[in-house]
N, C-alpha and C positions, 0 to 999 in steps of 0.2 A: 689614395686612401691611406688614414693615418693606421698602420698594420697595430699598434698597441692598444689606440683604442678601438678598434675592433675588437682584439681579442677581448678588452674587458666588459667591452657591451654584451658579448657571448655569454660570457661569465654570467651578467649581470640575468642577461632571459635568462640561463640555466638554472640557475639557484632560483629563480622565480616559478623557473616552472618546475623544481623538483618541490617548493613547497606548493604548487596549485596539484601536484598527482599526488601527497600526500594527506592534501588537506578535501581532495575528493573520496577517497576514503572514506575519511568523516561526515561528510556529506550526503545525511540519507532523508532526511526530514526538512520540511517548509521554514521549520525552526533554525536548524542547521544551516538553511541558505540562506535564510534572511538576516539570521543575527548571531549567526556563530552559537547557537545553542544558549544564550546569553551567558560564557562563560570564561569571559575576559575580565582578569583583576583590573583593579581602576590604576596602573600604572602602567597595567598594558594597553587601555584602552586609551590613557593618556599620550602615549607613544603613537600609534594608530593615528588619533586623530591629527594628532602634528605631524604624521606623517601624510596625513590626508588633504589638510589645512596648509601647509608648506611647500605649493604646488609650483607648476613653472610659469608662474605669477611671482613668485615671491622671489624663487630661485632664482630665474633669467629675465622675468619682467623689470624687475624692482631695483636690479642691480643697473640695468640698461636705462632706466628711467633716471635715477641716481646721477648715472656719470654722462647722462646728455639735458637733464635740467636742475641739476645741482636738488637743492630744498624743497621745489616742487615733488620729486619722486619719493620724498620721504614723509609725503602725506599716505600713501601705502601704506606703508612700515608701521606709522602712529594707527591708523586708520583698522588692520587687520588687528592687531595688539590689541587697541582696545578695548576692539567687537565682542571678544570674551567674556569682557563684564558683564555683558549684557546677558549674554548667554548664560553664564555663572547663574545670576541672579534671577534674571524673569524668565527661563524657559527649562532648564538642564532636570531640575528633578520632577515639575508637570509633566513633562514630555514623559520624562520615564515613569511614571505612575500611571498616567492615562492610556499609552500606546504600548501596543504591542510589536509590530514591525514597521509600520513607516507612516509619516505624520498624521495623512489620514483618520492612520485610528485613534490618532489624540482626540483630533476635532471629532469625529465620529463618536466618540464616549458621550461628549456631549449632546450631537446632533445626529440623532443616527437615522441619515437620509440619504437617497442614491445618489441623489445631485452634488452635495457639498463633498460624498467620498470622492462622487466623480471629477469635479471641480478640483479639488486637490490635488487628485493624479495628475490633472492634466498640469496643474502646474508645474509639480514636483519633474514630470519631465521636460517641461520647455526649458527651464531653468536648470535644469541635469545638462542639458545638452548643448543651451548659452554656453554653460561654462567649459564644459569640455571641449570647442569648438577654442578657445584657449588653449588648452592642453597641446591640442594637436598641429596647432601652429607653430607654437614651441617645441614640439618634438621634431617635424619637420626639418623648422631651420636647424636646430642641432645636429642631425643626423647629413643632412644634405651638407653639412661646414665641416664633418670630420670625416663621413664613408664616400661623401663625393655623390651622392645618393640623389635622384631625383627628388625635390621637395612633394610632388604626389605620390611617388613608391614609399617615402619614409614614411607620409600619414597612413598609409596603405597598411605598413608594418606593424608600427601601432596599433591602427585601430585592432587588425587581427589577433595581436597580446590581449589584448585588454578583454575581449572577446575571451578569448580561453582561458581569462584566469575565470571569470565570472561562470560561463557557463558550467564550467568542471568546477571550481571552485571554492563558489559560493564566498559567505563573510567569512568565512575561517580562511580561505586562500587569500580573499584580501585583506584583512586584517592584517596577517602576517607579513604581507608583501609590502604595509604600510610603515610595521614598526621598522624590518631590516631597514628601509630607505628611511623612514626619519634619523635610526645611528648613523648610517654613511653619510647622510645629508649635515647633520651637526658633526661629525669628523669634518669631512673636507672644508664645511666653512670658517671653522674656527681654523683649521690650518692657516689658511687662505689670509683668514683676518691677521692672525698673528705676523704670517710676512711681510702686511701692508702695514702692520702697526712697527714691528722692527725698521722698517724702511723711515718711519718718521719719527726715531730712536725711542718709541714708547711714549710719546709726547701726541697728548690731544691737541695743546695748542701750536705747537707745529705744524700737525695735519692739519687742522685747518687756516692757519694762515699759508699755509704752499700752496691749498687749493684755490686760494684769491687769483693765482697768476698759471693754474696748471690747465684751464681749459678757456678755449675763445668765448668763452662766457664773463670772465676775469671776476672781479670782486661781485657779480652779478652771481656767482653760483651758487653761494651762499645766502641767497636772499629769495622768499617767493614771488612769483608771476614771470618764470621763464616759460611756463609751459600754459599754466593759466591765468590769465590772461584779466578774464572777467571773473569777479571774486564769487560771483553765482556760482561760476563751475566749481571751484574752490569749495565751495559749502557743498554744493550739490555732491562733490564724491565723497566728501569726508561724513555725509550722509550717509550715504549710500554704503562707505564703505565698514562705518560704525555699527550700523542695524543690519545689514546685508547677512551677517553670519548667524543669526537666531533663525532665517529664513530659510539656510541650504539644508536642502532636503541630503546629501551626501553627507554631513555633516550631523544635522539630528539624528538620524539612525543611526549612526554610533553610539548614541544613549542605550539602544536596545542590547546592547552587546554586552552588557551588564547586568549584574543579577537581580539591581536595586537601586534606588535613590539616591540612597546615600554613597555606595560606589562611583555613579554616575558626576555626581559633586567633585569625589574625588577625582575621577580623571578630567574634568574639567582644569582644576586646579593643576594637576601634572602638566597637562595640554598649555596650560598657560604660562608658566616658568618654560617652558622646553622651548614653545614659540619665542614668547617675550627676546628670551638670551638669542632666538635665532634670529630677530626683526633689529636687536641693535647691533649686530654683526652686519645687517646691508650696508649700513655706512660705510664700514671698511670696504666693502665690496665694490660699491658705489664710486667709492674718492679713489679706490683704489685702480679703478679698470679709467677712470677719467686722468689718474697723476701719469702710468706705469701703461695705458696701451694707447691711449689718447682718441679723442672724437674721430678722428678720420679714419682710424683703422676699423673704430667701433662701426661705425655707421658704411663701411665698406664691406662688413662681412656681416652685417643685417641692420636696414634702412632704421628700424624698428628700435634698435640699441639691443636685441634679445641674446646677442651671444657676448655678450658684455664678461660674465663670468668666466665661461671656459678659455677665451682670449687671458684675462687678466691671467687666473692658473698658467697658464703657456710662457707669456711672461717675468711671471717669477718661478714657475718652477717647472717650466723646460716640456716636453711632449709626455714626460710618466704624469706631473701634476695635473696639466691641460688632459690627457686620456683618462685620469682615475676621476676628476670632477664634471668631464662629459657625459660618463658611465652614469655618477651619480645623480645628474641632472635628468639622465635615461630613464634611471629608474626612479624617480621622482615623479616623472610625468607615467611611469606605467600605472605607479600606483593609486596616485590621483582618479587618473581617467577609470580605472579597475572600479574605485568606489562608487562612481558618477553612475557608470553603467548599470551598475547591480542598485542603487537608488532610483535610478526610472526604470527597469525592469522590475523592480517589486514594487514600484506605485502601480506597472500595467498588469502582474498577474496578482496580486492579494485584493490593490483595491479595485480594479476597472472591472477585470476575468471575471476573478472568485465572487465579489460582492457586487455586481452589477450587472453582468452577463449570466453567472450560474445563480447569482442571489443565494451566497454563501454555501453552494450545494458540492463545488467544484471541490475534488479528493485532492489531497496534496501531491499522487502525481501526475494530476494535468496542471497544479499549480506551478510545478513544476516545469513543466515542459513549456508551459506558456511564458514564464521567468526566460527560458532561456532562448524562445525565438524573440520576444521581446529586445533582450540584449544585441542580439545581433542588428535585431530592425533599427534600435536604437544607434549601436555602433555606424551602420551603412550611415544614417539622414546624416550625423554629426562628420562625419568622413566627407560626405561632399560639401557640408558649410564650411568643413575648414580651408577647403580647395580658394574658397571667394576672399580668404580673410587673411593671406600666406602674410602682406605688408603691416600689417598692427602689430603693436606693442600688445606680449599677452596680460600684462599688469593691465593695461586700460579695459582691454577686453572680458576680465576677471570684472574689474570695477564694475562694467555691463551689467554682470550675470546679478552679483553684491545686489543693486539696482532694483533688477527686477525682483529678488527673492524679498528685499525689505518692503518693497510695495505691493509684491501680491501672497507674501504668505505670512509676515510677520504680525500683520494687522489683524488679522485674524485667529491664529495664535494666542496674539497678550488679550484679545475681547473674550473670546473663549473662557479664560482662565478666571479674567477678574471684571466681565462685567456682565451684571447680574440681567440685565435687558436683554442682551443680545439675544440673536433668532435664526433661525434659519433662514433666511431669506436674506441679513444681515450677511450673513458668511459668504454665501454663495454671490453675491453681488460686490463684497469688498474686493473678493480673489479676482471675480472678474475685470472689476475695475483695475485693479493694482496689476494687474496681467497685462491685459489690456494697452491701458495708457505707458508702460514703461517700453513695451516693443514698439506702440506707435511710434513715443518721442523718440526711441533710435533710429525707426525706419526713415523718419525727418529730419534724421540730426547730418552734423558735421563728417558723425562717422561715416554716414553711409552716403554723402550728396555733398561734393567737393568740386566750385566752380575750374579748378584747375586741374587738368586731366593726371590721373596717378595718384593725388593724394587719399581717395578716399574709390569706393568702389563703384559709384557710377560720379557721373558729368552732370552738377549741376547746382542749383544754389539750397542750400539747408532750409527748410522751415523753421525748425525750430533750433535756434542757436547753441543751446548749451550741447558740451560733447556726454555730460551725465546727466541723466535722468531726474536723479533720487530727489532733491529738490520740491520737483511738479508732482510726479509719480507717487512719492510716497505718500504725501498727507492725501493725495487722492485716494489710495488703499485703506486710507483709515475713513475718509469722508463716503466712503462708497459703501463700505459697513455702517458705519454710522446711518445714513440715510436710508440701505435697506432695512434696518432696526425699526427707524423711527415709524417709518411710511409704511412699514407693513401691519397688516393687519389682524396678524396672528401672534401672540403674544406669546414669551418665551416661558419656559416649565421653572418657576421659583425654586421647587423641590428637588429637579434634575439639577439646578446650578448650585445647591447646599453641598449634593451630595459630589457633583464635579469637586466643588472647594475642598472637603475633607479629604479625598481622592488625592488630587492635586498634589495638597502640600503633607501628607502624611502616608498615604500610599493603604489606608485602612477604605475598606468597600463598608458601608454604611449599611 
């Protein structure tokens, strides 16, 4: 057991959990738990969400991806970055006009039906929990490669964290817990970066012409189709992984967490400089754990490439670097997973409980209570998915979740907003489809059915080839709407969608 980072991992739950027994305190109202009382400036909120967005996909994924297939893993990097815009543009201040705690009630503004809030929820959690089943593979192998820890005791650990911030804690505990870990998360990478940029005397084109002969990849590192192959997959994740982030339900209820539109803009904007500067720092990450630890070492202390980072740290800066960037890889993934959980638990007690079960009747504190056995139920399912998933890369896994959120929430979303036909029946049939079809193609894909025993989780030949979805899946989310639109024979409210529009983009109730 590495005794340093241990102690800082201490550290790290400590201050995590002196701000969830503070910020339980604060914690009296449905408001309170759901969106932090909506009273986060948009630079805090900006911080949050990058710290939200910044996960052990980006952190240990992307780094691992980077330096075991050169230019292939830095479709990631472009791919998370860009998602922004989209969000920036077509969803950040709708969302926050129309909703009040989780996406639901966007759509529900519009559509205010038990099925489409029910449909929602249920998305919002399959996709909370895709992703987090990420998280906790990467927390795993981290913990298991520095305390010596059984890889099922350390998801065990976690899931239990993540658990207690939420349940005590609500969005003000995790809010908090997101922004300290997005500053330590941008401290130690810029460290990191800087000593791999000094090692190749400050020079771009030196780093990259050493990395032509630094990995048994050789001049191939720098070129794509190390990892894919077939250029469908290529498109299908840079899909996936471009619309993917309008879709996460963890991620849009941070809009609520604001007081306003216009705030909400703003921390989009924050969120995207703070990413951006952290998405072109994986390169040095990347070339740097490929030049300075090398493929063999990599892929000997996870098949996966996922301890890519805290190796590199070790290497140039000895057991305190390697202990202070494990720490913060630690808390990266608490904080992540923290957000995930309290996003399907207020999809299962506001929209499933409150509005479908009590039919809006239910007092804020059984919403309550329901929020927080919710979290736990949540936390168990995603504890034993990640048991089957210890060998994956969490970047690709991430990609998954991307996947499914762009095919079953985002299509319905942007119709919501701006088209004027849409229906109930529309909604409720694009989610299912886009749900639907994205978990089948995984269930058939590569990831899951590998005719060679080990590489994927059962024994056998794929059906459906590509390793991403997004591709098939998504224009299916949008064609699934579309067609419940057309074909249904109930026509949508002209007057409900004027007054959604004003709504929407000016935040004035008509």
């Amino acid at each position: 057991m590495n005794t340093l980072a241990f102690t800082l991992f201490l550290a790290i739950v400590g201050l995590t959990l002196v701000i969830t027994y503070f910020a339980s305190k604060k914690t009296k109202t449905t408001s309170d738990f759901y969106t932090a009382d909506s009273s986060l400036t948009g630079f805090q909120n900006g911080l949050a969400i990058a710290g939200d967005y910044m996960s052990a996909a980006s952190f240990l994924g992307i780094a691992g991806m980077i330096a075991l297939s050169g230019f292939d893993g830095f479709f990631y990097s472009i791919g998370f970055l860009v998602a922004y815009l989209v969000v920036l543009y077509l969803v950040a201040e709708p969302l926050r006009n129309l909703g009040k705690y989780t996406m639901a009630d966007m759509i529900a503004a519009r559509f205010n039906n038990k099925t489409v809030r029910g449909v929602a929820a249920l998305n919002t959690i399959s996709i909370s929990i895709f992703y987090m089943i990420a998280q906790l593979v990467g927390a795993g192998a981290l913990i298991k490669l520095l305390l010596g820890i059984d890889y099922v005791y350390a998801v065990l650990i976690v899931g239990t964290l993540m658990t207690v911030y939420v349940v005590f804690g609500g969005m003000t505990a995790t809010s908090w817990v997101q922004i300290v870990k997005a500053v330590l998360l941008m401290f130690g990478t810029l460290i990191i970066s800087l000593i791999v940029f000094a090692k190749f005397d400050f020079s771009v084109m030196k780093m990259f012409t050493e990395m032509k002969s630094a990995t048994p990849l050789g001049e191939g590192f720098l070129n794509p189709g190390n990892k894919f192959k077939n250029p469908l997959d290529t498109i299908s994740l840079n899909l996936a992984l471009v619309l993917g982030t309008a879709g996460l339900p963890h991620i849009l209820i941070r809009f609520f967490t604001v007081k306003d539109a216009i705030t909400a803009r703003k921390s989009v904007v924050y969120a995207t400089w703070i990413i951006g500067a952290f998405y072109v720092m994986t390169i040095f990450l990347g070339f740097g754990a490929a030049a300075f630890v090398g493929y063999d070492k990599i892929v000997a202390a996870n098949a996966a490439g996922n301890m890519a980072a805290p190796l590199l740290a070790q290497a140039l800066g000895g057991d305190f670097l390697f202990a202070f960037v494990s720490a913060v890889a630690f808390a990266t993934i608490l904080a992540v997973v923290a957000g995930l959980v309290l996003s399907a638990a207020s999809a299962f007690a506001h929209d499933f409980y409150s509005h479908i079960v009590r039919r809006g009747q239910a007092t804020e504190k059984e919403q309550m209570v329901a929020a927080k056995f919710a979290s736990v139920g949540v936390a168990v399912l995603s504890i034993i998915l990640a048991l089957f998933a210890q060998k994956m890369n969490v970047a690709f896994l991430v990609a998954l979740a991307f996947a499914v959120a762009a095919s079953a929430n985002l299509p319905v979303l942007l119709f919501t907003i701006f088209w004027k036909r849409f229906n109930t029946a529309g909604a409720v049939t694009g989610m299912i489809v886009g749900l639907a079809s994205s978990l089948i193609l995984v269930a058939i894909s590569p990831n899951v059915w590998s005719p060679e025993a080990g590489v994927a989780i059962l024994v056998g030949k794929p059906l459906f080839s590509l390793t991403n979805p997004g591709i098939v899946s998504i224009p299916l989310g949008f064609l699934g709407a579309y067609l419940g639109t057309v074909l249904s024979s109930k026509k949508a409210d002209a007057k409900k969608f004027d007054e959604i529009l004003v709504k929407a983009n000016t935040g004035i109730q008509r």
